[in-house]
C-alpha positions in Angstrom: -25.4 -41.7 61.0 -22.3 -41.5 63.0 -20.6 -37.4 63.7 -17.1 -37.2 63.1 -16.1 -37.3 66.5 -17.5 -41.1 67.3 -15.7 -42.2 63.5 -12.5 -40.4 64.8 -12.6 -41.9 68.3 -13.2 -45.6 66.3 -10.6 -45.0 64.1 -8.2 -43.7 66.9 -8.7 -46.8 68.6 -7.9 -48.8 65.7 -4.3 -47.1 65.6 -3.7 -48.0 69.3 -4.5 -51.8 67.9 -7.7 -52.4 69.5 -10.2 -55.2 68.0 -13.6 -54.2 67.4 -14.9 -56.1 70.7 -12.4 -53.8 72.7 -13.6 -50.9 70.7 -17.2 -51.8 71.9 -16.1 -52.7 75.3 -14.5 -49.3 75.9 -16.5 -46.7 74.4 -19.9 -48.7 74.6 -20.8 -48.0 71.8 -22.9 -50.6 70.2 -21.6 -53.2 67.4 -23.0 -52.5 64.7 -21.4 -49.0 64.9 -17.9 -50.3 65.5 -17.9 -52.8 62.7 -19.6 -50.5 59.8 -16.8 -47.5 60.8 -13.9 -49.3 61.8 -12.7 -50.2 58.2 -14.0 -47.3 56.5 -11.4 -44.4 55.5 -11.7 -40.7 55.8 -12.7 -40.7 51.7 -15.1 -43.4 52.5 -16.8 -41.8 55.5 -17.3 -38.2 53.9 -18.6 -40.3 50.5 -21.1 -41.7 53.1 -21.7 -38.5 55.2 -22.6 -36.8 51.2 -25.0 -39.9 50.5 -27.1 -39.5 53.6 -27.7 -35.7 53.5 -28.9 -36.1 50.4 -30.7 -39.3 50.6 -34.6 -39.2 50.0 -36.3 -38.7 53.1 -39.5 -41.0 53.4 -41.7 -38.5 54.6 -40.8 -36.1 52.2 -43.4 -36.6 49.4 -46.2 -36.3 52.4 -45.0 -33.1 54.0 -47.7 -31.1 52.6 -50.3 -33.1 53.7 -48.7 -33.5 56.9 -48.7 -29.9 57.6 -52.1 -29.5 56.4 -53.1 -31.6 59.1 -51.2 -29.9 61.6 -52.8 -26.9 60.3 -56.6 -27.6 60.8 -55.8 -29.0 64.4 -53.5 -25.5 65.6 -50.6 -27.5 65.8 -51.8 -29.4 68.9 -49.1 -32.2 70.5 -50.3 -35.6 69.0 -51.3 -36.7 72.1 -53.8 -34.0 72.7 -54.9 -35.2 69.1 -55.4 -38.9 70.1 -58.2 -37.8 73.0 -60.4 -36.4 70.3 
């Protein structure tokens, strides 16, 4: 998910008649990026912003058995998990 700031700067761009391949060129940022923002409008972009706070997250319905797990090993880094 893009912050305002990069869809502003894409956008502001866009005003000063820059293609998408300039966009990409000056700001580096990477394609896909440029081309999914650079036609949206500011309606369009906080619609999407809405949609993805809200989306379902895909570890959501195994959170408690996530933190279970953390629980019974301390809360130990993964890593120090993995040498068991």
């Amino acid at each position: 998910m893009v912050n305002k700031i990069i869809y502003q700067k894409i956008q502001h761009f866009k005003r000063k008649g820059f293609t998408k391949a300039d966009i990409v060129r000056e700001s580096g940022l990477n394609k896909r990026t440029v081309c999914k923002y650079y036609s949206m409008s500011e309606k369009e972009y906080s619609r999407h912003i809405e949609k993805m706070r809200y989306r379902t997250k895909v570890f959501e319905s195994y959170q408690f058995h996530i933190l279970e797990v953390c629980k019974v090993n301390d809360f130990q880094k993964l890593e120090k998990m993995l040498k068991l």
